[in-house]
VOTI-785289 format. One record per residue (C-alpha): residue in three letters; x, y, z; residue number from 1. Coordinates in nm, 3 decimals, decimal comma, padded with zeros to 5 digits, m for minus. Example, Ala and Ser with C-alpha at 12.3 -4.5 7.8 and 13.67 -1.06 7.14 Angstrom:
ALA 01,230 m00,450 00,780 1
SER 01,367 m00,106 00,714 2
***
This chain:
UNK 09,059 12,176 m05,749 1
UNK 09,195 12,108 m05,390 2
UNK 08,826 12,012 m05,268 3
UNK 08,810 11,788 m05,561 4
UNK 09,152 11,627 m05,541 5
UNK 09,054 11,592 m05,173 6
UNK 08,715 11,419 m05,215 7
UNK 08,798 11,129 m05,501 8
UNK 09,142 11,102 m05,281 9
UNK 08,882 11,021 m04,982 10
UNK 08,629 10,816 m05,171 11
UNK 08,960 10,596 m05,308 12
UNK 09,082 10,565 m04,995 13
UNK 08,736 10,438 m04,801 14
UNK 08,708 10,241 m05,082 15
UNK 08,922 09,930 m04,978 16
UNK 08,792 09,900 m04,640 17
UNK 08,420 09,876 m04,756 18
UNK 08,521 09,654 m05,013 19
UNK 08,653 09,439 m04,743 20
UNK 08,284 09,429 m04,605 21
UNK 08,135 09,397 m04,980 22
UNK 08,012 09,758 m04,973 23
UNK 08,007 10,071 m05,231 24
UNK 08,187 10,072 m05,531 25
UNK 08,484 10,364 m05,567 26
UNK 08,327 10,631 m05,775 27
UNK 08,508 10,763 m06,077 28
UNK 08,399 11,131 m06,049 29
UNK 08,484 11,163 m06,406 30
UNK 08,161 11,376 m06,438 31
UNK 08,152 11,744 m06,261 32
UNK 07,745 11,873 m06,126 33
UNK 07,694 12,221 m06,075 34
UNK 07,368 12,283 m05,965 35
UNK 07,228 12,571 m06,205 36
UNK 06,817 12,634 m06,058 37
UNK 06,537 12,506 m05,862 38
UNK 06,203 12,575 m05,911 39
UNK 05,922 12,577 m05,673 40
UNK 05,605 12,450 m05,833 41
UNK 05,395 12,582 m05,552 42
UNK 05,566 12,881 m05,717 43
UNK 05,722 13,021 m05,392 44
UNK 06,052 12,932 m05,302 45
UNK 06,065 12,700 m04,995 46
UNK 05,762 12,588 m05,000 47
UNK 05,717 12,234 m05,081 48
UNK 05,377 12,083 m05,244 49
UNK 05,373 11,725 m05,291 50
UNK 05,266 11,558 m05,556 51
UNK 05,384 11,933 m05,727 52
UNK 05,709 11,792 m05,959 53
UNK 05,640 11,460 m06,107 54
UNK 05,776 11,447 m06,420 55
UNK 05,930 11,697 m06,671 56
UNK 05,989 11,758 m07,021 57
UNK 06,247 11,978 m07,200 58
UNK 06,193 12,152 m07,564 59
UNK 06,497 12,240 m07,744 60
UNK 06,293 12,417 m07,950 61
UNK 06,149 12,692 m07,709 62
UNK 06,413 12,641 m07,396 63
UNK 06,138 12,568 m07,223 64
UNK 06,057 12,295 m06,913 65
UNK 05,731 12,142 m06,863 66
UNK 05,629 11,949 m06,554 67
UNK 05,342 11,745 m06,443 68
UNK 05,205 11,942 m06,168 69
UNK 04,969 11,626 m06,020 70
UNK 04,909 11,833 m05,702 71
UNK 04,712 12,151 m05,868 72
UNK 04,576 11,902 m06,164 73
UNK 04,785 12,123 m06,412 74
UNK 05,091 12,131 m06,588 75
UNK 05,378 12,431 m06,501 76
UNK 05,637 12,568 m06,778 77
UNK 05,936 12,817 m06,767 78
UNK 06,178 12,967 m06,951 79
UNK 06,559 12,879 m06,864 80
UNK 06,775 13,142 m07,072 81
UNK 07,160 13,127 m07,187 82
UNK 07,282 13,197 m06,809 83
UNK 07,120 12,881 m06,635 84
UNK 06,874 13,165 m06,473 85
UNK 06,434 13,061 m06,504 86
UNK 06,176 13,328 m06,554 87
UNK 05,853 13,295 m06,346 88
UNK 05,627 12,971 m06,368 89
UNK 05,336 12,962 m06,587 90
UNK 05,051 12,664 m06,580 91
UNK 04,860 12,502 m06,824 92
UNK 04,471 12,452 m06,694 93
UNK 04,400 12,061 m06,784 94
UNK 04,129 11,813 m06,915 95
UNK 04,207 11,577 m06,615 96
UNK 04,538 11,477 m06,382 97
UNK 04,845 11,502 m06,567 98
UNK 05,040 11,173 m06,545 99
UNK 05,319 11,246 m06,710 100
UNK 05,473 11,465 m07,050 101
UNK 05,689 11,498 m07,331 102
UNK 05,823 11,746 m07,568 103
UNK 05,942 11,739 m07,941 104
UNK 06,014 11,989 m08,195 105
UNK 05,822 12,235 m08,037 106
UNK 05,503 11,980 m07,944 107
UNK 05,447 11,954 m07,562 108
UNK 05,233 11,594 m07,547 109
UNK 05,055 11,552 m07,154 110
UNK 04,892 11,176 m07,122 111
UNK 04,576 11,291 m06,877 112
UNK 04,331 11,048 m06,733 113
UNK 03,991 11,015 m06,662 114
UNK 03,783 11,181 m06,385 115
UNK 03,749 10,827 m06,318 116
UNK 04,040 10,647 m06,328 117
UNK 03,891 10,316 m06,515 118
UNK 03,754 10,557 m06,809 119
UNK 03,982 10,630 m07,087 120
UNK 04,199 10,930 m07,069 121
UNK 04,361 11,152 m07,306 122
UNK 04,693 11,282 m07,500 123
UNK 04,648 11,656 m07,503 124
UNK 04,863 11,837 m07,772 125
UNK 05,025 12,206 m07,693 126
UNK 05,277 12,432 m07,847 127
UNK 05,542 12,551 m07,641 128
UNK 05,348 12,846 m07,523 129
UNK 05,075 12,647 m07,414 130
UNK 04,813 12,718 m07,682 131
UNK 04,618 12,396 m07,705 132
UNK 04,648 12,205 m08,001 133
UNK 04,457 11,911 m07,994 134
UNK 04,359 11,592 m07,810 135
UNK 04,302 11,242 m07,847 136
UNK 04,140 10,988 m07,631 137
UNK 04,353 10,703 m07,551 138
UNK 04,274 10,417 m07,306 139
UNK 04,215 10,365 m06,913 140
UNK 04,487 10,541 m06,673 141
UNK 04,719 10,702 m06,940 142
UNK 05,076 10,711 m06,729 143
UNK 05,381 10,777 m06,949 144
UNK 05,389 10,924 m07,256 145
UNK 05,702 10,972 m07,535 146
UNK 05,830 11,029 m07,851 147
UNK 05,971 10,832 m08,117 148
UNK 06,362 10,939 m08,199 149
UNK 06,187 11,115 m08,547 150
UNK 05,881 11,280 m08,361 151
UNK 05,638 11,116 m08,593 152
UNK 05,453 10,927 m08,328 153
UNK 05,383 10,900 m07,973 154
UNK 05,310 10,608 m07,762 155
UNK 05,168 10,628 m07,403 156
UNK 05,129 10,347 m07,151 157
UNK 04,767 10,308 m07,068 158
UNK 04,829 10,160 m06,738 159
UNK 04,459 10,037 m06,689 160
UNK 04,460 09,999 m06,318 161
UNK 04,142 09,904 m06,123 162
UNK 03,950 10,048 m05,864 163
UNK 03,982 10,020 m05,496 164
UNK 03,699 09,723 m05,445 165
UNK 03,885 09,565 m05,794 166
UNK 03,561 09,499 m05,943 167
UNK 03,655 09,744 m06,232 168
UNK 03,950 09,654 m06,399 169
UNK 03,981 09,825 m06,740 170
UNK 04,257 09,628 m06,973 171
UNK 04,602 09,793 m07,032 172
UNK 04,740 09,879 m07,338 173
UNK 05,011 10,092 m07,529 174
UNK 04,847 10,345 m07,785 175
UNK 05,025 10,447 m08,091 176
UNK 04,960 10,833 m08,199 177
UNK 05,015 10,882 m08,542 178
UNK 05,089 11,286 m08,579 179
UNK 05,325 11,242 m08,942 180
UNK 05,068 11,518 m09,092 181
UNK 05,042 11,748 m08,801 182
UNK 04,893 11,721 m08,452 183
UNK 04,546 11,879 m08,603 184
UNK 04,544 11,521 m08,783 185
UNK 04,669 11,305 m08,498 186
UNK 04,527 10,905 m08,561 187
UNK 04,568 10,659 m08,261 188
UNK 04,608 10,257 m08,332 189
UNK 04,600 10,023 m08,000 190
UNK 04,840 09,804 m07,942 191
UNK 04,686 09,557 m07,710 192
UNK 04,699 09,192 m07,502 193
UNK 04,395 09,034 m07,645 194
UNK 04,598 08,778 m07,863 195
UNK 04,723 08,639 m07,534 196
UNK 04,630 08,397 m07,291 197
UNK 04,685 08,268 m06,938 198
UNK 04,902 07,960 m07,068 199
UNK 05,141 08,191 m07,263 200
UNK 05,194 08,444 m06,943 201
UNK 05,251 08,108 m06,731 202
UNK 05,534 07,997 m06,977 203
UNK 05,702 08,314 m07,016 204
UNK 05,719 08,370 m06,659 205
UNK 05,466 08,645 m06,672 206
UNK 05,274 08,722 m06,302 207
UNK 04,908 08,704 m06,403 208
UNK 04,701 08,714 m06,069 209
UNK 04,403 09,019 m06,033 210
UNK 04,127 08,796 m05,933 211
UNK 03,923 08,744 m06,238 212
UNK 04,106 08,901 m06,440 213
UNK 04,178 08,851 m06,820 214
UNK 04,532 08,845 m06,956 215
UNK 04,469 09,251 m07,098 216
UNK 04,284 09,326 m06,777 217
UNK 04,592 09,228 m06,553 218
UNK 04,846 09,326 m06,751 219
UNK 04,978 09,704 m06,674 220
UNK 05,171 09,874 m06,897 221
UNK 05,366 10,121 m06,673 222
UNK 05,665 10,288 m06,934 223
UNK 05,816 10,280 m07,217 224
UNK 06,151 10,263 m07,446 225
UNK 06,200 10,315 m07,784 226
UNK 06,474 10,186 m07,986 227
UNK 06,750 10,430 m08,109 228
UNK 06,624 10,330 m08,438 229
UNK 06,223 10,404 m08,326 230
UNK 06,113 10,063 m08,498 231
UNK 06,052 09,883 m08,154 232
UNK 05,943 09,949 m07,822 233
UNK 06,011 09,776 m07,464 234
UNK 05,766 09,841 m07,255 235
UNK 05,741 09,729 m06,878 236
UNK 05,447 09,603 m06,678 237
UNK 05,564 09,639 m06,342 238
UNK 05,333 09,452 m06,131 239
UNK 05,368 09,165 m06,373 240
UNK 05,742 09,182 m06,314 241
UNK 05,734 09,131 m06,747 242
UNK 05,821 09,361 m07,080 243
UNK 05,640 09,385 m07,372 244
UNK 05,769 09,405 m07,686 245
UNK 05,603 09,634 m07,944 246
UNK 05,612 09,690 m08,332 247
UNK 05,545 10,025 m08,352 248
UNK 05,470 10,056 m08,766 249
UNK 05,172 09,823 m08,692 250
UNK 05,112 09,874 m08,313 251
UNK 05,151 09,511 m08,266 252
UNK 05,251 09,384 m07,914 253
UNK 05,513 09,067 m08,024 254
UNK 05,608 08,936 m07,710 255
UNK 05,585 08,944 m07,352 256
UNK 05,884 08,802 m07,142 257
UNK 05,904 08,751 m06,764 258
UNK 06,211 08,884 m06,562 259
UNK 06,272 08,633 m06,333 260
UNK 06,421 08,691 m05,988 261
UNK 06,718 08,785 m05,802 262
UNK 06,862 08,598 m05,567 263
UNK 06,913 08,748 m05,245 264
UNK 07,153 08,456 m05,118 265
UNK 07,407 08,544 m05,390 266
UNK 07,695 08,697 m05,191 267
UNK 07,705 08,976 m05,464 268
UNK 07,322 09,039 m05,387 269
UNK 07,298 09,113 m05,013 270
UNK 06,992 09,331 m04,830 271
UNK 06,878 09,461 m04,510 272
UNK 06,598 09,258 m04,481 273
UNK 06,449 09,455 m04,165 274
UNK 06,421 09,737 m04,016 275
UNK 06,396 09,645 m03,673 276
UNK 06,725 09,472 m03,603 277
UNK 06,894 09,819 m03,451 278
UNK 07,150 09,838 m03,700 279
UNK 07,157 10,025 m04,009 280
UNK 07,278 09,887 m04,321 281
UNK 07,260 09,544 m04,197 282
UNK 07,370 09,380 m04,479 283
UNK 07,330 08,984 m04,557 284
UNK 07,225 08,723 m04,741 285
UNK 06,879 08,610 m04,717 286
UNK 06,690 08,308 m04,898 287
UNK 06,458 08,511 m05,074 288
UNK 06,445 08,580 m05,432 289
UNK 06,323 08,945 m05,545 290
UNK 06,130 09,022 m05,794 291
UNK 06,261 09,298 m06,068 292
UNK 05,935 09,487 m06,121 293
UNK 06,125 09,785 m06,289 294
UNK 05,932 10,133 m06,344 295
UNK 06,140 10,369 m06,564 296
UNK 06,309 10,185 m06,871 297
UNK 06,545 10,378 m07,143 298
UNK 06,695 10,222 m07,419 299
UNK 07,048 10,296 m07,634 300
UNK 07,309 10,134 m07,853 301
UNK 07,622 09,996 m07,782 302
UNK 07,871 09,871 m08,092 303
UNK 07,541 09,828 m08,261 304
UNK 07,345 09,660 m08,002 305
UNK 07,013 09,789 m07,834 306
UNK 07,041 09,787 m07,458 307
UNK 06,748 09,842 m07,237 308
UNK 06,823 10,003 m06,874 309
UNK 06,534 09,934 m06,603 310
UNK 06,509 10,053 m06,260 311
UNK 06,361 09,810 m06,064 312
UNK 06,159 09,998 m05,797 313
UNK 05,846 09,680 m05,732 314
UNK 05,530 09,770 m05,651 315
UNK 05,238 09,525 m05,500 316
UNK 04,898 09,536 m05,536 317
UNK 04,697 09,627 m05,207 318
UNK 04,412 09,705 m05,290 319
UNK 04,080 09,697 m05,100 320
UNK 03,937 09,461 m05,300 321
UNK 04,212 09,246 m05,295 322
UNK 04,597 09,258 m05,164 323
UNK 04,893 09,019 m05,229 324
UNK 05,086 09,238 m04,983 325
UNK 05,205 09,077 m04,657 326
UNK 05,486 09,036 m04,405 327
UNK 05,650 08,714 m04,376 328
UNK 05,683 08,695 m04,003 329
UNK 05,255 08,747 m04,024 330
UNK 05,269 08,389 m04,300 331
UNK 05,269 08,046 m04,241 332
UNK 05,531 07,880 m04,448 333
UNK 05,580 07,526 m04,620 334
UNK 05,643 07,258 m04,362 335
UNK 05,943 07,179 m04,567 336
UNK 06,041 07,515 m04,641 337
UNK 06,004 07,596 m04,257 338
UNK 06,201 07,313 m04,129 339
UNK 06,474 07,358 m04,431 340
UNK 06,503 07,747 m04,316 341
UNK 06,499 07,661 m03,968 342
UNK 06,809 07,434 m03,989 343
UNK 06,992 07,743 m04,188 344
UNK 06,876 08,023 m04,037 345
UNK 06,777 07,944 m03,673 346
UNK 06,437 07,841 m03,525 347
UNK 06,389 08,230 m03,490 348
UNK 06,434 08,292 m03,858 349
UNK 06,054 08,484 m03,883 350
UNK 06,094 08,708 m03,621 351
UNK 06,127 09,111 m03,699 352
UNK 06,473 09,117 m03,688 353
UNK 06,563 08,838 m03,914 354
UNK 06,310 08,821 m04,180 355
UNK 05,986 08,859 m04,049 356
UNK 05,948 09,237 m04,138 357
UNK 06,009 09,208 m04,502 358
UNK 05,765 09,229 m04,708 359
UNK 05,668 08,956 m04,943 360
UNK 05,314 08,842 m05,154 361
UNK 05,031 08,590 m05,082 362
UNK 05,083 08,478 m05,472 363
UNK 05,369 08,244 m05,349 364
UNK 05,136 08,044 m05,222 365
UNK 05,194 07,814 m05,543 366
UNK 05,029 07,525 m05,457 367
UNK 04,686 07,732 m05,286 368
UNK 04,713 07,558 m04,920 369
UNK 04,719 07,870 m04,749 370
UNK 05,095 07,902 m04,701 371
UNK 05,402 08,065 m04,839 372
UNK 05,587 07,799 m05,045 373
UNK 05,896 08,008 m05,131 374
UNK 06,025 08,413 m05,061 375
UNK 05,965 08,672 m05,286 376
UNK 06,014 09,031 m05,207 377
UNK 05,939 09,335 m05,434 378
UNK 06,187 09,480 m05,666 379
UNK 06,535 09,423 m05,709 380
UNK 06,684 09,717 m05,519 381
UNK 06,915 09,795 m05,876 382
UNK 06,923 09,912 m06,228 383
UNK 06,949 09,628 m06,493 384
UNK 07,079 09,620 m06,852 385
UNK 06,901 09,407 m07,096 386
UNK 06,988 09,307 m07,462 387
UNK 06,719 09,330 m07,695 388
UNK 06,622 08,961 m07,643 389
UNK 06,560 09,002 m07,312 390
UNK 06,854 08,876 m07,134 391
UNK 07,045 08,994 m06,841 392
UNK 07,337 09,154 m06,929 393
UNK 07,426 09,349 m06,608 394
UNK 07,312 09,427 m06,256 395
UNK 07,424 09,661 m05,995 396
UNK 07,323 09,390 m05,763 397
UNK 07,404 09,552 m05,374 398
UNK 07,588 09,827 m05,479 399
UNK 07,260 10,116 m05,443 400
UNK 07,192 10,030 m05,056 401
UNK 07,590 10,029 m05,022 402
UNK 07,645 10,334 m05,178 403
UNK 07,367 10,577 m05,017 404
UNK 07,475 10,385 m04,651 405
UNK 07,841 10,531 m04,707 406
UNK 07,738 10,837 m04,794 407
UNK 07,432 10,892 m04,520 408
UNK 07,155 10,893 m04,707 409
UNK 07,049 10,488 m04,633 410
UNK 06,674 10,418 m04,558 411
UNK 06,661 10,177 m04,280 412
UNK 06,307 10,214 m04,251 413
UNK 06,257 10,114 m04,591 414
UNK 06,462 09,816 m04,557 415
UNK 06,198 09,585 m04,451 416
UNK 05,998 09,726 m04,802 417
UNK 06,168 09,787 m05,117 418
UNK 06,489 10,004 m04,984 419
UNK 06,598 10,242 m05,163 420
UNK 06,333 10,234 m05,474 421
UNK 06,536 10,291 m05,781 422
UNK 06,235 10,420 m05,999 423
UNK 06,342 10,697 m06,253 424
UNK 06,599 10,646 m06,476 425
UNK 06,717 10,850 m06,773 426
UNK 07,053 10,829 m07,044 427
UNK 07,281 11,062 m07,204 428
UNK 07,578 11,088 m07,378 429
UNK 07,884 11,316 m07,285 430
UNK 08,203 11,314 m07,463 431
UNK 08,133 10,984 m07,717 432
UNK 08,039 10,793 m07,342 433
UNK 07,679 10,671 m07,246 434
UNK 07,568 10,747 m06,901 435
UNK 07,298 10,597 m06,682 436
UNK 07,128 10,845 m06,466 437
UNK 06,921 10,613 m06,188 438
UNK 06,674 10,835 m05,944 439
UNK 06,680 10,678 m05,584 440
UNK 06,288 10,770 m05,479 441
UNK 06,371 10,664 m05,105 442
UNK 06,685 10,816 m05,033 443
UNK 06,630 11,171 m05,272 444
UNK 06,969 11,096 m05,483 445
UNK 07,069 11,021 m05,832 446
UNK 07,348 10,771 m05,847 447
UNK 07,532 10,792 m06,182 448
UNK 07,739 10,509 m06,399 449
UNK 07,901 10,465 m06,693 450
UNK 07,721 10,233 m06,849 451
UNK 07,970 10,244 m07,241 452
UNK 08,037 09,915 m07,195 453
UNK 07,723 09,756 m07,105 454
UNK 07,913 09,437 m06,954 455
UNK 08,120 09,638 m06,711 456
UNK 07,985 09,985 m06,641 457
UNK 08,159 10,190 m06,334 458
UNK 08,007 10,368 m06,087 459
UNK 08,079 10,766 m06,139 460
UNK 07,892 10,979 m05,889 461
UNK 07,617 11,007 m05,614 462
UNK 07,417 11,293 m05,641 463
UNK 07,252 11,416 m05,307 464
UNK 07,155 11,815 m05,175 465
UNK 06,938 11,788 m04,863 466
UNK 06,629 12,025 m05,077 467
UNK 06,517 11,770 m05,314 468
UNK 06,290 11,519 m05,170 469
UNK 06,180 11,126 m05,354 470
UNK 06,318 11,220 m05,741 471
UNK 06,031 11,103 m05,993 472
UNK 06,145 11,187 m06,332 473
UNK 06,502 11,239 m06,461 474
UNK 06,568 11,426 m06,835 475
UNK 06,921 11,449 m06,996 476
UNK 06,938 11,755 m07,209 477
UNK 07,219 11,708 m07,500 478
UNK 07,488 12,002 m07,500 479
UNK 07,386 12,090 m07,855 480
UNK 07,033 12,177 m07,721 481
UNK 07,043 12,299 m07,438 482
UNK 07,034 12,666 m07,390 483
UNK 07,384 12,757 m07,170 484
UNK 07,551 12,499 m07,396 485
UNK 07,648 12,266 m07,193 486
UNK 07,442 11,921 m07,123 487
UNK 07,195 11,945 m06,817 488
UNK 07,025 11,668 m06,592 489
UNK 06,703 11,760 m06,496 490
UNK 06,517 11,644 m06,176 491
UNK 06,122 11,635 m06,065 492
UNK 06,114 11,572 m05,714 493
UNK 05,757 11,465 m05,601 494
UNK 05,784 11,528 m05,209 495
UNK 05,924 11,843 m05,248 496
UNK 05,772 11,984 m05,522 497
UNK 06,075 12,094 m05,664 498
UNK 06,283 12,096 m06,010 499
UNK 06,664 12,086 m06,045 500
UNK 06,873 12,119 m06,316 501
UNK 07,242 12,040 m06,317 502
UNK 07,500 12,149 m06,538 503
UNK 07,734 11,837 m06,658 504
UNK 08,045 11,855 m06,790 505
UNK 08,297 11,636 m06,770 506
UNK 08,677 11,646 m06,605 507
UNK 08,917 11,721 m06,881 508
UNK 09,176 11,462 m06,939 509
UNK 09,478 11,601 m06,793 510
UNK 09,320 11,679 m06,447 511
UNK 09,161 11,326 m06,487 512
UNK 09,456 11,130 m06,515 513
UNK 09,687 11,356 m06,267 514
UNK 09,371 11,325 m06,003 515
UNK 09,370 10,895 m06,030 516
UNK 09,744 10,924 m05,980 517
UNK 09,734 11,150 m05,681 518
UNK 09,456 10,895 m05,550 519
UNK 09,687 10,609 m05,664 520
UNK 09,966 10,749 m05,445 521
UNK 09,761 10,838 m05,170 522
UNK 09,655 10,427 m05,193 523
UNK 10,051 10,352 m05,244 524
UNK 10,146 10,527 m04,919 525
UNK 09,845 10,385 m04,693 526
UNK 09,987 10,038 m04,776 527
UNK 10,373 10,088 m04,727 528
UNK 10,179 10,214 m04,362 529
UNK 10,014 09,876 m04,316 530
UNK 10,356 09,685 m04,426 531
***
C-alpha cells in the first residue's frame, strides 16, 4: 500500500508542473495490473520472433487463448487454468497467413489470405481444440475478423490491398458469415462499395486516390465494430481516413463518412514535429492538420447511446507502384502558402528541425501544379470517441506523446512520422464503469481511461514493462468468464513475440478515497511551501 500511496502521491504532485507546460494528464490509478503470464510464441522463453503475437482471441468456453502467429504462418493456443498459470503452446497448421482471430462459444474463427495477397482468402472455422471445422472463402486480403454480440454471424474486413507495382488492386469489402445453423452450414453475403461513386467520396470527405482506381478498389476496409445491439457495424478504412457504416441483417454498406482533420495549431493539439531538433518531446504548435486514419475501432453504450472508440494510428500508401509518402522539407509549397508560413514561422520554417522532417502526402497537391497546397500529416496521434452519427465527441488530443514523455517511454524518432501510433484498442467494463484500453505500437504501452462518460473521460493508468515490444491486439476478458475470476487484459506484442495477460481489479472505495486525500494533502502542503 505504501508503494501505491507513494506513486499516485508522485504522479499528483508532477502533475501541476507539467500542466503548467500543457503536458500529461494526472492519472487516477483507480484500476490495479498485476501481471499474471507471458507467453513466448517462438515457444521458448526469451526468445523473441517477430511478427510471432499479432492478435489474440479468448474462449470462455474452453479457457483457452488463440493468437495469430504471422511469423510461422500458424495460429498458437494454450490453456490458462484457475491460478493465472498457461500449459505449453500448441499450433494450428493453416490454409494461408493468419491475419487476425476470434472466438465465441467455443468457435475459434481465423480470417487467412491468399498465397497471393490480391486472391481471395478465407474464414477457417475450429473448435477450441483445434479440430477444423470448416471454411469459407471470403474476399482479397481478409484482415480482422469478429463476432456479433449473439455469435450468429461473423464479419471480416477484406482489406483488398494491391500489389507492390499497384497494377492489381482487388476491391475491399466487409463479408457477412451467416453460421445461425452451425458452422458446417456457414453462408457468406458481401457487403460491398459498388453503389458508390467518386462524387459521393468527394462530398463526404472520403480520400479516394490509388491511381485508377474505382471507388471499391480504393476503398480498404481495415476493422470493425459492432453495435452492443449487433444490428450495425462501423467499420474503418484507414487509408481513406473514412468509416463505413454497415447493416448487418442485409449486408448493406449505408454510408461512408470522412473524418476530417485535426488541427495541429490548436494549443490543446501540440506535436513534435521532428526528430532532429535535439530535444525530446519538443512540443508545439504546428500549421498542419492530421489526418485521423484510425486502425482498431470498438464500440459500447453510454445512457443508451452507441459510442465508437478509434485509435488513430495513419498509415500512407508507398508503394512501388505508386507513393503519396513524402517529407515536407523534400516539397515545394504554394507560393502563398510559403510566403504566409514564412511570415509565421520564419524563412527557415522547412528545414529538419522545424518542419521539414515530418512526414506529409503528395495528395495535397489539390490543385495538381506540382506543389503542396496545405499540411497534412498521418494520423492523429489519439484515441477518438464518436456518436453513432459520426460526430466527434471526444479526443485525447496531446495527452499520448505527453504521457509516455513523462514516464520515459517517448519516441523521438518517431516524431517526425506518426509518434507514438495508437493502433489497438479494446473496452471493458469493471465495476458498472467502461474502460478504454488504447495499445501505443511505438512506445510498447497501454495507456488506460475511463471513458463512462464519453464527454469527459479521465486518464487512469499507463501500462509499460520493458519485455513487451509494439502491442498489436488488446482483449478484455469479463470477470464472469474468465478463468481466475477476476477480469484480464490481454496483450499480443508483434516485435516481441510475446503475450501478456494482466489481472484487473479495481481499488476498493475506502483505500480510493483515503489515497486522493493523502494526495490532496500532499498538494495542500506543497502550496502553503510556495506561499
Amino acid at each position: 500500500m505504501n508503494k501505491v500511496r507513494k506513486a499516485i502521491i508522485g504522479t499528483l504532485l508532477l502533475g501541476p508542473a507539467l500542466a503548467a507546460q500543457g503536458a500529461a494528464p494526472v492519472a487516477t490509478n483507480e484500476l490495479v495490473f498485476s501481471e499474471l503470464w507471458r507467453a513466448w510464441s517462438s515457444g521458448t522463453a526469451g526468445s523473441a520472433l517477430d511478427g510471432g503475437a499479432e492478435i489474440g482471441a479468448f474462449d470462455a468456453a474452453s479457457g483457452r487463448v488463440f493468437v495469430t502467429n504471422g511469423a510461422l504462418g500458424r495460429l498458437d493456443y494454450f490453456s490458462a487454468d484457475t491460478s493465472g498459470d498457461i500449459t505449453g503452446i500448441s499450433s494450428i497448421g493453416l490454409g494461408g497467413g493468419p491475419n487476425s482471430v476470434a472466438a465465441k462459444n467455443g468457435i475459434v474463427a481465423v480470417a487467412v489470405e491468399g498465397a497471393n495477397k490480391q486472391d481471395n482468402g478465407a474464414v477457417e472455422f475450429y473448435d477450441s481444440n483445434g479440430t477444423f471445422l470448416n471454411s469459407v472463402a471470403v474476399g482479397a486480403l481478409p484482415d480482422m475478423v469478429t463476432f456479433t454480440p449473439d455469435g450468429s454471424r461473423v464479419l471480416v474486413a477484406n482489406e483488398g490491398e494491391p500489389n507492390d507495382d499497384y497494377d492489381n488492386d482487388p476491391v475491399g469489402a466487409i463479408s457477412v458469415i451467416d453460421i445461425s445453423a452451425g458452422v458446417a452450414g456457414a453462408t457468406v453475403t458481401t457487403a460491398g462499395f459498388g453503389a458508390f461513386s467518386a462524387a459521393d467520396m468527394n462530398n463526404a470527405g472520403v480520400r479516394i486516390f490509388g491511381p485508377g482506381a474505382s471507388v471499391a478498389q480504393d476503398l480498404e476496409p481495415e476493422y470493425i465494430a459492432v453495435s452492443p445491439d449487433g444490428a450495425t457495424a462501423f467499420v474503418t478504412l484507414q487509408e481513406n481516413n473514412a468509416v463505413a457504416v454497415v447493416d448487418i441483417a442485409s449486408a448493406t454498406v449505408t454510408a461512408i463518412r470522412g473524418l476530417g482533420t485535426k488541427d495541429f495549431i490548436d494549443p490543446a493539439n501540440r506535436i513534435d514535429a521532428s526528430n532532429r531538433d535535439g530535444v525530446e518531446g519538443n512540443f508545439k504548435n504546428w500549421p498542419v492538420k492530421g489526418l485521423f486514419q484510425p486502425d482498431a475501432i470498438a464500440s459500447y453504450e453510454a445512457n443508451g447511446t452507441t459510442y465508437y472508440v478509434t485509435a488513430n494510428e495513419g498509415d500512407a500508401r508507398d508503394y512501388d507502384g505508386f507513393s503519396e509518402e513524402t517529407r515536407i522539407g523534400d516539397e515545394a509549397i504554394d507560393p502563398a502558402l510559403d510566403a504566409l508560413l514564412k511570415t509565421s514561422l520564419g524563412d527557415d520554417w522547412q528545414a529538419d528541425a522545424n518542419l521539414g522532417r515530418l512526414k506529409t502526402t503528395t495528395t495535397s497537391d489539390t490543385d495538381g501544379d506540382g506543389d503542396l497546397d496545405e499540411l497534412l500529416a498521418y494520423g492523429a496521434r489519439s484515441f477518438t470517441i464518436w456518436d453513432e452519427s459520426g460526430n466527434l465527441v471526444w479526443d485525447s488530443a496531446d495527452a499520448l506523446e505527453n504521457i509516455t514523455l513523462a514516464d520515459g517511454t517517448f519516441a523521438e524518432n518517431r516524431s517526425d512520422d506518426k509518434g507514438p501510433e495508437p493502433e489497438g484498442i479494446t473496452i471493458g467494463v469493471l465495476n458498472g464503469k467502461t474502460y478504454a484500453f488504447v495499445g501505443l505500437e511505438r512506445t510498447s504501452g497501454v495507456v488506460v481511461y475511463n471513458i463512462t462518460d464519453p464527454n469527459s473521460p479521465e486518464f487512469v493508468s499507463h501500462l509499460f514493462n520493458g519485455f513487451d515490444v509494439s502491442p498489436e491486439g488488446l482483449a478484455f476478458v469479463e470477470a464472469g468468464d474468465s478463468p481466475t475470476g477476476n477480469p484480464l487484459l490481454i496483450v499480443t506484442n508483434e516485435v516481441s513475440g510475446t503475450t501478456t495477460a494482466y489481472s484487473v481489479s479495481a481499488v476498493p472505495l475506502p483505500a480510493a478515497v483515503w489515497l486522493m486525500g493523502s494526495a490532496l494533502l500532499g498538494l495542500l502542503g506543497v502550496a502553503r511551501r510556495r506561499a
